[in-house]
Jmol script that loads the backbone (N, CA, C; Angstrom):
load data "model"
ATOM      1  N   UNK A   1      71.493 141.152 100.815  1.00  0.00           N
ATOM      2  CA  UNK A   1      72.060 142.483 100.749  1.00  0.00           C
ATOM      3  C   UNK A   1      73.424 142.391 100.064  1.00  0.00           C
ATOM      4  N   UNK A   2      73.608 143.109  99.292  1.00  0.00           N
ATOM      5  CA  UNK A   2      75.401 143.518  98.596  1.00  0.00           C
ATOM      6  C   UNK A   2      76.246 143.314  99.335  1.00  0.00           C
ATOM      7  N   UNK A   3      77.179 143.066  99.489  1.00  0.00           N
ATOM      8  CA  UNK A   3      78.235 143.619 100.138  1.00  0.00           C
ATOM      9  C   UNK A   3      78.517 144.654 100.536  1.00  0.00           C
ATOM     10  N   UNK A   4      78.829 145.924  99.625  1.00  0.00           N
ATOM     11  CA  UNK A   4      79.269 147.097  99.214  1.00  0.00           C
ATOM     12  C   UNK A   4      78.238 147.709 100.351  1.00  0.00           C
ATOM     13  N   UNK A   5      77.030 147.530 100.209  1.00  0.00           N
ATOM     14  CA  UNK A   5      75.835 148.128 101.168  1.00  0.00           C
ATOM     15  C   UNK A   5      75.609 147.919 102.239  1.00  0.00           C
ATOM     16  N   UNK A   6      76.661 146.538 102.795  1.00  0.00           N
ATOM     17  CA  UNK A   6      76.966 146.003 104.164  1.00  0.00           C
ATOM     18  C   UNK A   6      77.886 146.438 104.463  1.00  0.00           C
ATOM     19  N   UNK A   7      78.939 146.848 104.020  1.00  0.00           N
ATOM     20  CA  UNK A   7      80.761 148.112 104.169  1.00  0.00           C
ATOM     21  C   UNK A   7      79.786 149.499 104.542  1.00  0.00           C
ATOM     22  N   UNK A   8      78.984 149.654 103.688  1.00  0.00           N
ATOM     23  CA  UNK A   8      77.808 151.528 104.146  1.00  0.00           C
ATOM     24  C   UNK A   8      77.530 150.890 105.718  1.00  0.00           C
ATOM     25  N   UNK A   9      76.937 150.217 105.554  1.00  0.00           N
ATOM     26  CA  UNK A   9      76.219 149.941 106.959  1.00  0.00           C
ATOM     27  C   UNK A   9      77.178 149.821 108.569  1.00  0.00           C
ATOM     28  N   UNK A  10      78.299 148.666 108.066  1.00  0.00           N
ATOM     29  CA  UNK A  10      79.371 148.772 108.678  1.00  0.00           C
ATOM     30  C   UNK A  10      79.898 150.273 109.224  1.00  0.00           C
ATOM     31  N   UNK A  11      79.979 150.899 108.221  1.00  0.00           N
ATOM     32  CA  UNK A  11      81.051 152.370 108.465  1.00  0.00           C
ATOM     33  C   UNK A  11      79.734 153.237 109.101  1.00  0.00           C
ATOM     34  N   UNK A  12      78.792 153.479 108.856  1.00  0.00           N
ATOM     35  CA  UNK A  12      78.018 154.229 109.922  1.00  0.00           C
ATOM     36  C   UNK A  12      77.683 153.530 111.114  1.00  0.00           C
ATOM     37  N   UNK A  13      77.477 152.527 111.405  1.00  0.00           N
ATOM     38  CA  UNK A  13      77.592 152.117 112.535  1.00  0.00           C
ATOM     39  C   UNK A  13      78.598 152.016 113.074  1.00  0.00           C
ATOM     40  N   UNK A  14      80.235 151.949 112.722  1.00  0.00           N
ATOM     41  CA  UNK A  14      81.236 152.262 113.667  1.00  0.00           C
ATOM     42  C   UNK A  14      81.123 153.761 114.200  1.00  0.00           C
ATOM     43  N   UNK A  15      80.500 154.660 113.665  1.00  0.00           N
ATOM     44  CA  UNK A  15      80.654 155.655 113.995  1.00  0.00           C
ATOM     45  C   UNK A  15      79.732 156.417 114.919  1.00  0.00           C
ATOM     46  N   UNK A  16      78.937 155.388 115.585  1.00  0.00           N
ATOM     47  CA  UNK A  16      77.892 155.798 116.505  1.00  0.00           C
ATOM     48  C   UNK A  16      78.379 154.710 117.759  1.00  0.00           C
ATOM     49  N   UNK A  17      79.523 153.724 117.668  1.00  0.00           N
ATOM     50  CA  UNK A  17      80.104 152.994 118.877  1.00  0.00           C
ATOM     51  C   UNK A  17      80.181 153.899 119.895  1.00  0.00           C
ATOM     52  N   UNK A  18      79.927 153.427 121.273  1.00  0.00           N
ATOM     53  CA  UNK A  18      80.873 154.345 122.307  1.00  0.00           C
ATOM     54  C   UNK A  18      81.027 153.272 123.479  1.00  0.00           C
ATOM     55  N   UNK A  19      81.343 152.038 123.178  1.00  0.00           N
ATOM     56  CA  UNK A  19      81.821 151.048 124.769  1.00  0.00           C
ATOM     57  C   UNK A  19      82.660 150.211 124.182  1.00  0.00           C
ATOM     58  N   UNK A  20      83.757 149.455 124.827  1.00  0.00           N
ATOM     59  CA  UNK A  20      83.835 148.379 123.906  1.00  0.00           C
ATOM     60  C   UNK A  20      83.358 146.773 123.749  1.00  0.00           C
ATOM     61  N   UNK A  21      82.284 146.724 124.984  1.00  0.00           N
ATOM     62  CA  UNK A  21      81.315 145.577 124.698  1.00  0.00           C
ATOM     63  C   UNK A  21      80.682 145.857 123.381  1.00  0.00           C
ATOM     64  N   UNK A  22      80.212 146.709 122.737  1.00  0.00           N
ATOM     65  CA  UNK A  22      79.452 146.922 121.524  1.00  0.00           C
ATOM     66  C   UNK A  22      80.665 145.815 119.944  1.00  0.00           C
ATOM     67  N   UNK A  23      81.743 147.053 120.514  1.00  0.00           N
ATOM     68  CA  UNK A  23      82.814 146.367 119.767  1.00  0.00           C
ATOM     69  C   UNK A  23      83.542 145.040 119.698  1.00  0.00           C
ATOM     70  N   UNK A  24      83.219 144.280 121.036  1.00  0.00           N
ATOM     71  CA  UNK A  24      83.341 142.569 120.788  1.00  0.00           C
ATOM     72  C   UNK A  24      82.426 142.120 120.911  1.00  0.00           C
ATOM     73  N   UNK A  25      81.237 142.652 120.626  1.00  0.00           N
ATOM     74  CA  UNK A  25      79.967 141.342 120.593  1.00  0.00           C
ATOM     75  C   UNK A  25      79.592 142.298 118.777  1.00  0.00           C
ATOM     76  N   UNK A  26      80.078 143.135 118.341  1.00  0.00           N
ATOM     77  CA  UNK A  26      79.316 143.190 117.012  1.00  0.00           C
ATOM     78  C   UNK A  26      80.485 142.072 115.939  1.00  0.00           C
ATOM     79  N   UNK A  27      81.812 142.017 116.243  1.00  0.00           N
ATOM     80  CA  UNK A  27      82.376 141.466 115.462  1.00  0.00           C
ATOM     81  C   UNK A  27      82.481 140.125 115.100  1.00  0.00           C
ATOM     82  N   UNK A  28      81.628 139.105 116.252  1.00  0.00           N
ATOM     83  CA  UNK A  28      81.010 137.649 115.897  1.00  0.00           C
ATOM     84  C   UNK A  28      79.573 137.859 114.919  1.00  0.00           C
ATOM     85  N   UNK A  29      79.319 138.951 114.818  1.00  0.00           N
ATOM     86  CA  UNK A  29      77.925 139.057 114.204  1.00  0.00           C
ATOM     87  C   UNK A  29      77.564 138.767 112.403  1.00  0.00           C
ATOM     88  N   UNK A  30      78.875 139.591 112.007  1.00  0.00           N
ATOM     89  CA  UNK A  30      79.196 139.334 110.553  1.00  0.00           C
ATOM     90  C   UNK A  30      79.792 138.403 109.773  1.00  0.00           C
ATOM     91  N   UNK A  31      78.596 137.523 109.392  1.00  0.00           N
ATOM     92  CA  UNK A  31      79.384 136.163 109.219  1.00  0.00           C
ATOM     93  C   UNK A  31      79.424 136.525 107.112  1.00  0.00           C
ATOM     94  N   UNK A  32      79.050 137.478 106.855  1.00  0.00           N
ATOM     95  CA  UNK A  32      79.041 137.567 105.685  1.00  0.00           C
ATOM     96  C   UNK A  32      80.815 137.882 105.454  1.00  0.00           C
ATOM     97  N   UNK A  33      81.389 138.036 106.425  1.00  0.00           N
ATOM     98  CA  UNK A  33      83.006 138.133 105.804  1.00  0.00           C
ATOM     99  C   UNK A  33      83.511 136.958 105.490  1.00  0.00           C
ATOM    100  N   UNK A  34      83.258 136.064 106.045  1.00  0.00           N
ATOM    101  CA  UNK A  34      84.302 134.596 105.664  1.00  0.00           C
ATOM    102  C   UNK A  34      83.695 134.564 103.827  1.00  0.00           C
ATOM    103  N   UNK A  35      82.804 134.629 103.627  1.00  0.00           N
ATOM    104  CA  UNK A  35      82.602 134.706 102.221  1.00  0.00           C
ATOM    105  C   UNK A  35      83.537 135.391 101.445  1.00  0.00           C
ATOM    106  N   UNK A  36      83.633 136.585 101.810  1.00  0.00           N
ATOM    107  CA  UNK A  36      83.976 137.862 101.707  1.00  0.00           C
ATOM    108  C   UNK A  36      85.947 138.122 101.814  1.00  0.00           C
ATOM    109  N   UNK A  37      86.837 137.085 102.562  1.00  0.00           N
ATOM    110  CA  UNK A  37      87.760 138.006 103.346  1.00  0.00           C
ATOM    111  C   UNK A  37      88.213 138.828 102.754  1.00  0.00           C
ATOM    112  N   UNK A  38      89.392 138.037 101.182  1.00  0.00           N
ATOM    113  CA  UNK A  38      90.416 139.064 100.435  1.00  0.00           C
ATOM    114  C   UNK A  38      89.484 140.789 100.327  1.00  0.00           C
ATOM    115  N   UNK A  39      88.508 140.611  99.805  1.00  0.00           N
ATOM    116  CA  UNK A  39      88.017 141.654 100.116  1.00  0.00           C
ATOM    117  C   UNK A  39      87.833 142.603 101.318  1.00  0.00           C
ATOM    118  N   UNK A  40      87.548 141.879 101.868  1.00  0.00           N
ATOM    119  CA  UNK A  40      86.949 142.523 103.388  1.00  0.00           C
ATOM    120  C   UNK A  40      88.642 142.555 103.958  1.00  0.00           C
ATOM    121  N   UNK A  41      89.555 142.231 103.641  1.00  0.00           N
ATOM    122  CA  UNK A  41      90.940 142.511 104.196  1.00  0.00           C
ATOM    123  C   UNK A  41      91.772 143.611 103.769  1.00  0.00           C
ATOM    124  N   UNK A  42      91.017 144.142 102.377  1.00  0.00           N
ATOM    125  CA  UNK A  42      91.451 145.300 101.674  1.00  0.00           C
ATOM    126  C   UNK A  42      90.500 146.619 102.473  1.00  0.00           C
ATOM    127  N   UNK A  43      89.709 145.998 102.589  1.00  0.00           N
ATOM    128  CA  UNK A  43      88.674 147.487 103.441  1.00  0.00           C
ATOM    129  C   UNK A  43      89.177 147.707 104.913  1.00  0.00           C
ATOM    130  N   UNK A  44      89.264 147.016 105.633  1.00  0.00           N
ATOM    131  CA  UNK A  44      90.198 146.903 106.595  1.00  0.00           C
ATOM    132  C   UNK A  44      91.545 148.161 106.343  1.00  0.00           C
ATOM    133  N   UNK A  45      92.513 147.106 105.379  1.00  0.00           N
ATOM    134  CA  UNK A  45      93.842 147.867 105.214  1.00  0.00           C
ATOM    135  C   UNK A  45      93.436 149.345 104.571  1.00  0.00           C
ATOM    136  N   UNK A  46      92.460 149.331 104.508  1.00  0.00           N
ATOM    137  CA  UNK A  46      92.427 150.860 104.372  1.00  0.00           C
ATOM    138  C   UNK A  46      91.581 151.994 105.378  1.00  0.00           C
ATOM    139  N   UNK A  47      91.202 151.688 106.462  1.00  0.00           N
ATOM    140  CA  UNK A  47      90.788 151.943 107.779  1.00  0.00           C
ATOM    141  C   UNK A  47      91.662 151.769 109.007  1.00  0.00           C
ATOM    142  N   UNK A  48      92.649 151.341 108.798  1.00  0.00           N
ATOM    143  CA  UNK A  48      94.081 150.902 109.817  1.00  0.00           C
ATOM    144  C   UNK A  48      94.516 152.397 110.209  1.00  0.00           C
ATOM    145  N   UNK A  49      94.250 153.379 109.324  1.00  0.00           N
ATOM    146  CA  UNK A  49      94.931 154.718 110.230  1.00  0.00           C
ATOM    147  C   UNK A  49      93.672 155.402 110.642  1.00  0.00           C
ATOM    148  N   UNK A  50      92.970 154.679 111.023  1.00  0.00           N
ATOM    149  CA  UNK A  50      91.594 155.643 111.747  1.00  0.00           C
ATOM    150  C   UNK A  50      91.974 155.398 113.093  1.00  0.00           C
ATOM    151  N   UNK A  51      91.689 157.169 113.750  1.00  0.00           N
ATOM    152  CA  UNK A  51      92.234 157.536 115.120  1.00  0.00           C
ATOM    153  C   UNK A  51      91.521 157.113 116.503  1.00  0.00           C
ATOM    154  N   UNK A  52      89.986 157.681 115.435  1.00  0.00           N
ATOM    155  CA  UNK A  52      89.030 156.886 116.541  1.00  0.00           C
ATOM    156  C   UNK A  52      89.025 155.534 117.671  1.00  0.00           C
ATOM    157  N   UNK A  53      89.299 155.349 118.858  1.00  0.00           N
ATOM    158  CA  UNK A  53      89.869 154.329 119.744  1.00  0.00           C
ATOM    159  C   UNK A  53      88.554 152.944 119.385  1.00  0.00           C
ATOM    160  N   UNK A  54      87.498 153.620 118.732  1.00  0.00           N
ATOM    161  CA  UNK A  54      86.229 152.560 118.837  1.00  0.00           C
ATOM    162  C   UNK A  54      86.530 151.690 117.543  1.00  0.00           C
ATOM    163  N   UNK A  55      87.142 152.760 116.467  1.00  0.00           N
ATOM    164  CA  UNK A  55      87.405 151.805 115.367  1.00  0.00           C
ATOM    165  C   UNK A  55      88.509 151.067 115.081  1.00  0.00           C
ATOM    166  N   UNK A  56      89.227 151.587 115.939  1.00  0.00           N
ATOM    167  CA  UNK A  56      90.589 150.912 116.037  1.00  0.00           C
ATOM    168  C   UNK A  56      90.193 149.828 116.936  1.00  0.00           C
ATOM    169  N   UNK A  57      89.765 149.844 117.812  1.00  0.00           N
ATOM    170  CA  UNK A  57      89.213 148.439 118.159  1.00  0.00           C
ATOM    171  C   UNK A  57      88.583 147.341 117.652  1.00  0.00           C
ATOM    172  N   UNK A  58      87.520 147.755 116.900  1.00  0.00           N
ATOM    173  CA  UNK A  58      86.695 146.886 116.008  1.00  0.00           C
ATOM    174  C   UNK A  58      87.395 146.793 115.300  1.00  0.00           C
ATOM    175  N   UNK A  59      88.148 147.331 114.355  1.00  0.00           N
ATOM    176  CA  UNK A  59      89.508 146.733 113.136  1.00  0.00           C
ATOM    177  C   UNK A  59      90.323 145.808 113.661  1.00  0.00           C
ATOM    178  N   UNK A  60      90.502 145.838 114.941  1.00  0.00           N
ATOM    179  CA  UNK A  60      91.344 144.719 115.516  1.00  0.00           C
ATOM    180  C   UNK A  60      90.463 143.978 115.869  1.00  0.00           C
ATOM    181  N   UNK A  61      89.500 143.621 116.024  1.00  0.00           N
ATOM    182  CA  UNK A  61      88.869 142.411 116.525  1.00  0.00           C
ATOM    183  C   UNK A  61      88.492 142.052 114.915  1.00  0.00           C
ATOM    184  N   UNK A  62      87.832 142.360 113.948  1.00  0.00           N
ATOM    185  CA  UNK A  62      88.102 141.910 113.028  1.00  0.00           C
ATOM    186  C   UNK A  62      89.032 140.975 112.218  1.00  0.00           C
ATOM    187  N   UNK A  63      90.228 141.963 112.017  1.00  0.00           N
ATOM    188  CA  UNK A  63      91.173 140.672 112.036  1.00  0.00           C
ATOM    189  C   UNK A  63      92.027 139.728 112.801  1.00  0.00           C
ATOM    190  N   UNK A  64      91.529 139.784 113.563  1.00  0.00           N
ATOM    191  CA  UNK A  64      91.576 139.294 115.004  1.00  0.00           C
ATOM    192  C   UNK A  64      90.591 137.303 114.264  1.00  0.00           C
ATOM    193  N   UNK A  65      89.325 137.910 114.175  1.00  0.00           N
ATOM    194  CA  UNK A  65      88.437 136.849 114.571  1.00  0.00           C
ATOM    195  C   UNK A  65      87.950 136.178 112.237  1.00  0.00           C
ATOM    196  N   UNK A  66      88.446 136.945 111.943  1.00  0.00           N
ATOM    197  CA  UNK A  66      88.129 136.531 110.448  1.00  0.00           C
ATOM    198  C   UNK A  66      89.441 136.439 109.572  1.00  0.00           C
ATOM    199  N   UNK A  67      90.647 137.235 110.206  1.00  0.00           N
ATOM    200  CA  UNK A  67      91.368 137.290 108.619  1.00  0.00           C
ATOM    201  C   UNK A  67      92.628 136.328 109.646  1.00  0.00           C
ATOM    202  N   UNK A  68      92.916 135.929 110.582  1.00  0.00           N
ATOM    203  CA  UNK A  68      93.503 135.408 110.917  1.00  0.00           C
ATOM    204  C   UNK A  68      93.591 133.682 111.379  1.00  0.00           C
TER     205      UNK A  68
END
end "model"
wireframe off; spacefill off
backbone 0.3
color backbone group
């Protein structure tokens, strides 16, 4: 699969989260980021002002567990 079509997939599925077990067991799942980071660190920095508490979570476990 693309990348670009794994960021689609990503962003509709944050948007059907509602616990935050969902949100620390999906973010060991994507191992296609270590391939990926500089990129995947720019998609990120541009999701950092989302209000939503589910995505603000998963953005932090993200770089939490890949860009750090």
């Amino acid at each position: 699969m693309e990348y670009q079509d794994r960021l689609k997939r990503i962003d509709f599925f944050i948007n059907i989260i509602d616990n935050w077990a969902v949100c620390d067991m999906v973010d060991s799942s994507f191992k296609f980021i270590n391939k990926n980071k500089e990129d995947f660190y720019k998609y990120l920095d541009s999701k950092l002002s989302a209000t939503n508490p589910w995505e603000q979570k998963i953005y932090f476990c993200y770089v939490t567990c890949f860009i750090m």
